[in-house]
Backbone as CSV, one residue per row, in Angstrom:
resi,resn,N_x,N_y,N_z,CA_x,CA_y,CA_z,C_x,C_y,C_z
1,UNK,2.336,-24.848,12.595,2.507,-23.452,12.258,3.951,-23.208,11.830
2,UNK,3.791,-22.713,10.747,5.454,-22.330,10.157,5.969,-21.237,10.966
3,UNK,6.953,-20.993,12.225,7.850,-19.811,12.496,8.090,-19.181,11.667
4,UNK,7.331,-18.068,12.139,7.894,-16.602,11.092,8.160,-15.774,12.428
5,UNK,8.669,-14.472,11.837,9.316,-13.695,12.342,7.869,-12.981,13.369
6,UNK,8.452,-12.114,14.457,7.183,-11.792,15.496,7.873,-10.164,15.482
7,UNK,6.640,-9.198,15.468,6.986,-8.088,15.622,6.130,-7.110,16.444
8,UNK,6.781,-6.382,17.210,5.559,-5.837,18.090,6.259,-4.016,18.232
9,UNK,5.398,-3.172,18.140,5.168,-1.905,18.714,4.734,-1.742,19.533
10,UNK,5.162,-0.716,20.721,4.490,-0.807,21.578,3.985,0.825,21.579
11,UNK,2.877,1.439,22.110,2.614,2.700,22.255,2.037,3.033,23.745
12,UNK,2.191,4.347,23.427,1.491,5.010,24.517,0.197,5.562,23.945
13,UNK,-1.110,5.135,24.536,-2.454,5.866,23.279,-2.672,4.633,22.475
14,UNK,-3.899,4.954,22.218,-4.510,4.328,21.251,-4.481,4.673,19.573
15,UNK,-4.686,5.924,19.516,-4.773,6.393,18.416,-2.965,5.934,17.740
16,UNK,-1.822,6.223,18.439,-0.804,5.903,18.135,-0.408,4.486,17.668
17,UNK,-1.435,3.822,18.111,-1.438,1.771,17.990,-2.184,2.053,16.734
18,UNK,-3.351,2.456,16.657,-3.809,2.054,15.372,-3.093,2.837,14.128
19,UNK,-2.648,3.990,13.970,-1.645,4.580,13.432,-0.452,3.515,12.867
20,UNK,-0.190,3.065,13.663,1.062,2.176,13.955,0.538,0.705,12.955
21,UNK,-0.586,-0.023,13.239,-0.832,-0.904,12.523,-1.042,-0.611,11.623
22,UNK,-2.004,0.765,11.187,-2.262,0.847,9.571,-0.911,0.888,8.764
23,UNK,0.554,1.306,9.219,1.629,1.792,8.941,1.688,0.327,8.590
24,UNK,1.882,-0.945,9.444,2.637,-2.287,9.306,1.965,-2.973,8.371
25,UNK,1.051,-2.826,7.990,0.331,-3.705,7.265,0.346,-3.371,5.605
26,UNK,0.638,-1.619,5.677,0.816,-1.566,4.281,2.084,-1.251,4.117
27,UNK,2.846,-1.233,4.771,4.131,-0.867,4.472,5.160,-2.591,3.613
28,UNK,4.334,-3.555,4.399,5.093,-4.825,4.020,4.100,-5.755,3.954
29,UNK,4.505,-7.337,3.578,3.414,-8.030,3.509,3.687,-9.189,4.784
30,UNK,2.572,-8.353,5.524,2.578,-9.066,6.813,1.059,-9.517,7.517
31,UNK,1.204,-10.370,8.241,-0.552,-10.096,9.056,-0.396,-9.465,10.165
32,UNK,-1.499,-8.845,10.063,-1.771,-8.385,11.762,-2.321,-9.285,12.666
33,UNK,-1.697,-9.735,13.866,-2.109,-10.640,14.531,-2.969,-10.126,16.042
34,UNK,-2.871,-9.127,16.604,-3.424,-8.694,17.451,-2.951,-7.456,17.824
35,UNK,-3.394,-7.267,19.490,-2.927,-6.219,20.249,-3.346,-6.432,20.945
36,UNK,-2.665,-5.969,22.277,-2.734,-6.479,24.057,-2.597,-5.102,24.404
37,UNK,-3.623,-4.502,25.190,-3.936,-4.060,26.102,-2.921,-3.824,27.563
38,UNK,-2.104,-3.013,28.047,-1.238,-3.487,28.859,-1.450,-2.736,30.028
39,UNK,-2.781,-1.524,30.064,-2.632,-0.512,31.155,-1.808,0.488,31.060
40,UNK,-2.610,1.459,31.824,-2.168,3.101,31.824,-2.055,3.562,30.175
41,UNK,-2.642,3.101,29.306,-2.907,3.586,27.947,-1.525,2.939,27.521
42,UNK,-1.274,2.104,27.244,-0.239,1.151,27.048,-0.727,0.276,25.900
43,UNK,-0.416,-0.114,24.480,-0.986,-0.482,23.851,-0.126,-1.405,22.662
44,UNK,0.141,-2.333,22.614,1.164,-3.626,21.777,0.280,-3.834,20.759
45,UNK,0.510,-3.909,19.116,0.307,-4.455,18.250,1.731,-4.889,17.788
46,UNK,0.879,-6.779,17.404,1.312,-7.879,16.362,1.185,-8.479,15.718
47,UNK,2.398,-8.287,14.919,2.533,-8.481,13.457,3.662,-9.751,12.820
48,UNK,3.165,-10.250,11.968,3.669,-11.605,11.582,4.219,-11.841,10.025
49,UNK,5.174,-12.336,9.953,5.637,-12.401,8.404,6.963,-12.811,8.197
50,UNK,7.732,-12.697,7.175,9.040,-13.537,7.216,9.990,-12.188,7.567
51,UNK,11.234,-12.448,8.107,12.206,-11.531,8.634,11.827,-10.049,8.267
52,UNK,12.179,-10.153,6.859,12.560,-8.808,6.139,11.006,-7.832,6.047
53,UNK,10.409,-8.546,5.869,8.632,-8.076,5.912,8.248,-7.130,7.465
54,UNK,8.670,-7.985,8.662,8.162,-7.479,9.764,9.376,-6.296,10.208
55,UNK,10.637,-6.591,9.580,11.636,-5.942,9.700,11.036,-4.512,9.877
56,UNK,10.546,-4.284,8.324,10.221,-3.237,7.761,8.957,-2.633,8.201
57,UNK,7.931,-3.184,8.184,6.360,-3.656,9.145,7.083,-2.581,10.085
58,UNK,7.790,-2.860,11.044,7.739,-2.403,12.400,8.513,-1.080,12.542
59,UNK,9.210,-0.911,11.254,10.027,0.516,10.961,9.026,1.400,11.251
60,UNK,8.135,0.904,10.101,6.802,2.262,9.084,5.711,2.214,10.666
61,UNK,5.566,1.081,11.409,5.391,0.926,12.368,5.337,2.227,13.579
62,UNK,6.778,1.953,13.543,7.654,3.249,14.450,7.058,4.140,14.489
63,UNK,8.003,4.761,13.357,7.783,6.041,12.657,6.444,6.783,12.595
64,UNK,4.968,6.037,12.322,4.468,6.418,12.150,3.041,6.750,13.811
65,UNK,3.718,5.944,14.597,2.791,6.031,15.869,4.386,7.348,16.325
66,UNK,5.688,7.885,16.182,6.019,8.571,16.717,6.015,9.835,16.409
67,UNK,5.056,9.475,14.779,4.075,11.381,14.350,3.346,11.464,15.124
68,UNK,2.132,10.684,15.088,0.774,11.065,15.913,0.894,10.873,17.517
69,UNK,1.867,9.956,18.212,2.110,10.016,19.840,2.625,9.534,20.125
70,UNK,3.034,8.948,21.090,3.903,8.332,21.787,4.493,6.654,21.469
71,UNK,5.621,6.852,21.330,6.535,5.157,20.712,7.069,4.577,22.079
72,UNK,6.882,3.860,22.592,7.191,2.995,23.626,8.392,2.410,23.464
73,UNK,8.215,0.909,22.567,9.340,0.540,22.123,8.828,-0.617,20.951
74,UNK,10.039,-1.225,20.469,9.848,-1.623,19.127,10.823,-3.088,19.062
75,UNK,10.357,-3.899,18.708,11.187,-5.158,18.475,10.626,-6.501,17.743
76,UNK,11.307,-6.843,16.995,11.557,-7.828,16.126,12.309,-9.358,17.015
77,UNK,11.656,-10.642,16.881,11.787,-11.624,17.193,12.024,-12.402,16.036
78,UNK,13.551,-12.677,15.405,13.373,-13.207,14.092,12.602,-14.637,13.548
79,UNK,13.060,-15.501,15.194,12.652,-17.192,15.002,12.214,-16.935,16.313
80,UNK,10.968,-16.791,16.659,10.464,-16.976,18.360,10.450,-18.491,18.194
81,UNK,10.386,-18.655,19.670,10.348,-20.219,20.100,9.016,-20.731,19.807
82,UNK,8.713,-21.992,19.239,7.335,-22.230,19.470,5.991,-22.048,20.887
83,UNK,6.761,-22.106,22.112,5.830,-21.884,22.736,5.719,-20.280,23.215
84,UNK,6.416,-19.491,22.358,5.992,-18.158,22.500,4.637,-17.902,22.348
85,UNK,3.920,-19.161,20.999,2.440,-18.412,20.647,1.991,-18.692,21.745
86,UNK,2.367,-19.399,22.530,0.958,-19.569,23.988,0.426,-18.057,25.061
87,UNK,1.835,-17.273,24.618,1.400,-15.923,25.214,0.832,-14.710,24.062
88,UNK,1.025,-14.667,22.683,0.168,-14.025,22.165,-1.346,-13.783,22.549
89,UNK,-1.886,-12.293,21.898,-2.898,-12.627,22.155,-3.629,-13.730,21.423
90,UNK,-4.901,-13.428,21.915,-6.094,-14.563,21.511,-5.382,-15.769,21.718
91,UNK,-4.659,-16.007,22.258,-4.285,-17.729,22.656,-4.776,-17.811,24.275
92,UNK,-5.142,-18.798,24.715,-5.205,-19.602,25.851,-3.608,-19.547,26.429
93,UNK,-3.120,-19.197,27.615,-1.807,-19.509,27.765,-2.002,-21.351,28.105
94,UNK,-3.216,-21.586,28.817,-3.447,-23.098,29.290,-2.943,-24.155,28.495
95,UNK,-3.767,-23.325,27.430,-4.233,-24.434,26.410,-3.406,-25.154,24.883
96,UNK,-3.503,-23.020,24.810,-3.102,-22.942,23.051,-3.465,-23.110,22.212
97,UNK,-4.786,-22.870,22.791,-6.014,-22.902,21.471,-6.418,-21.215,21.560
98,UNK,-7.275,-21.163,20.379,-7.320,-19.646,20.344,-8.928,-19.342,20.791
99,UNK,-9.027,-17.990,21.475,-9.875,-17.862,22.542,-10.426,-16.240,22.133
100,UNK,-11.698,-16.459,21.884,-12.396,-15.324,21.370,-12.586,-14.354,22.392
101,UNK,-12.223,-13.072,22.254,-12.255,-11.768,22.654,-13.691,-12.063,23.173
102,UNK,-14.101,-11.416,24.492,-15.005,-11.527,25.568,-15.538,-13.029,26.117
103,UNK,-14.771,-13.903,25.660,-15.385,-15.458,26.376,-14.237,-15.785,26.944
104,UNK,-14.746,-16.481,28.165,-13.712,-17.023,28.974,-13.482,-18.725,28.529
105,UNK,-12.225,-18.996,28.868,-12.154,-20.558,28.876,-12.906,-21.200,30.110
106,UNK,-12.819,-22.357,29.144,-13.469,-23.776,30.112,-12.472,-24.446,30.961
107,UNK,-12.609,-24.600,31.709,-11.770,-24.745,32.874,-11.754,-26.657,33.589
Protein backbone atom coordinates (compact mmCIF):
# COMPACT_ATOMS: atom_id res chain seq x y z
CA UNK A 1 0.00 0.00 0.00
CA UNK A 2 1.42 3.36 -1.04
CA UNK A 3 1.28 5.92 2.27
CA UNK A 4 -0.86 8.60 1.59
CA UNK A 5 -1.92 11.14 3.70
CA UNK A 6 -4.90 10.07 6.55
CA UNK A 7 -7.63 12.46 7.35
CA UNK A 8 -10.32 12.30 9.79
CA UNK A 9 -13.36 14.56 11.06
CA UNK A 10 -14.73 13.98 13.83
CA UNK A 11 -18.54 14.96 14.71
CA UNK A 12 -21.05 15.11 17.03
CA UNK A 13 -24.42 13.52 15.05
CA UNK A 14 -24.74 11.76 12.31
CA UNK A 15 -26.25 13.90 9.97
CA UNK A 16 -23.05 16.24 10.59
CA UNK A 17 -20.62 13.02 9.47
CA UNK A 18 -22.41 12.49 6.46
CA UNK A 19 -22.54 16.26 5.66
CA UNK A 20 -18.95 16.20 6.35
CA UNK A 21 -18.10 13.29 3.91
CA UNK A 22 -20.23 14.50 1.10
CA UNK A 23 -18.07 17.88 1.66
CA UNK A 24 -14.52 15.61 1.44
CA UNK A 25 -15.10 13.77 -1.35
CA UNK A 26 -16.12 16.50 -3.63
CA UNK A 27 -14.24 19.09 -2.49
CA UNK A 28 -10.78 17.13 -3.47
CA UNK A 29 -9.73 13.98 -5.01
CA UNK A 30 -9.74 11.68 -2.29
CA UNK A 31 -11.36 8.23 -1.14
CA UNK A 32 -13.54 7.76 1.47
CA UNK A 33 -12.32 5.11 3.56
CA UNK A 34 -14.74 4.68 6.39
CA UNK A 35 -16.22 5.83 9.66
CA UNK A 36 -16.06 4.58 13.27
CA UNK A 37 -18.69 4.82 15.39
CA UNK A 38 -17.27 6.10 18.78
CA UNK A 39 -20.43 6.52 21.21
CA UNK A 40 -22.64 9.11 22.68
CA UNK A 41 -23.35 10.18 18.91
CA UNK A 42 -19.71 10.52 18.24
CA UNK A 43 -18.97 9.92 14.70
CA UNK A 44 -15.16 9.80 12.64
CA UNK A 45 -15.05 9.78 8.91
CA UNK A 46 -11.87 8.67 6.69
CA UNK A 47 -10.45 9.97 4.12
CA UNK A 48 -7.39 9.14 2.00
CA UNK A 49 -5.29 10.88 -0.68
CA UNK A 50 -2.01 12.69 -1.19
CA UNK A 51 -1.20 15.69 1.33
CA UNK A 52 -2.74 18.58 -0.40
CA UNK A 53 -6.06 16.60 -1.44
CA UNK A 54 -6.97 15.49 2.21
CA UNK A 55 -5.54 18.84 3.32
CA UNK A 56 -8.36 20.39 1.66
CA UNK A 57 -10.89 17.15 1.94
CA UNK A 58 -10.91 17.89 5.61
CA UNK A 59 -11.25 21.84 5.40
CA UNK A 60 -14.70 21.54 3.16
CA UNK A 61 -14.91 18.66 5.66
CA UNK A 62 -14.99 21.08 8.66
CA UNK A 63 -16.77 23.66 7.55
CA UNK A 64 -19.39 21.92 6.32
CA UNK A 65 -20.47 19.38 9.36
CA UNK A 66 -19.96 22.97 11.46
CA UNK A 67 -23.21 24.39 9.30
CA UNK A 68 -25.42 21.53 9.90
CA UNK A 69 -23.90 20.44 13.74
CA UNK A 70 -21.52 19.83 15.70
CA UNK A 71 -17.38 19.70 14.70
CA UNK A 72 -15.52 17.72 17.20
CA UNK A 73 -12.21 17.90 15.82
CA UNK A 74 -10.22 17.68 12.67
CA UNK A 75 -6.77 16.32 11.68
CA UNK A 76 -4.55 15.46 9.01
CA UNK A 77 -1.79 12.66 9.33
CA UNK A 78 0.58 13.57 6.47
CA UNK A 79 2.80 10.07 6.36
CA UNK A 80 0.94 7.74 9.04
CA UNK A 81 3.05 4.87 10.02
CA UNK A 82 2.31 1.72 8.28
CA UNK A 83 0.86 -0.05 11.07
CA UNK A 84 -1.61 2.70 11.63
CA UNK A 85 -3.90 0.79 8.94
CA UNK A 86 -4.30 -2.02 11.51
CA UNK A 87 -6.57 0.39 13.51
CA UNK A 88 -8.65 1.86 10.69
CA UNK A 89 -11.82 0.83 10.20
CA UNK A 90 -12.73 -2.39 8.41
CA UNK A 91 -9.28 -3.75 9.32
CA UNK A 92 -8.77 -6.65 11.75
CA UNK A 93 -6.47 -4.97 14.42
CA UNK A 94 -5.21 -9.00 14.75
CA UNK A 95 -4.73 -9.53 11.56
CA UNK A 96 -4.82 -6.70 8.95
CA UNK A 97 -6.87 -8.08 6.74
CA UNK A 98 -10.02 -6.33 5.99
CA UNK A 99 -13.19 -7.46 7.80
CA UNK A 100 -16.71 -6.98 6.57
CA UNK A 101 -19.14 -4.84 8.53
CA UNK A 102 -21.40 -7.38 10.66
CA UNK A 103 -18.97 -10.60 10.55
CA UNK A 104 -16.79 -11.40 13.12
CA UNK A 105 -13.20 -12.79 12.71
CA UNK A 106 -11.96 -16.26 12.91
CA UNK A 107 -10.18 -16.69 15.76
Amino acid sequence: MTLEALGMVETKGFVGAVEAADAMVKAANVDLIGKEYIGAGYVTIFVRGDVGAVKAATDAGAAAARRVGELISVHVIPRPHSEVEDVLPGKSVTSGKSVRSGTKSKK
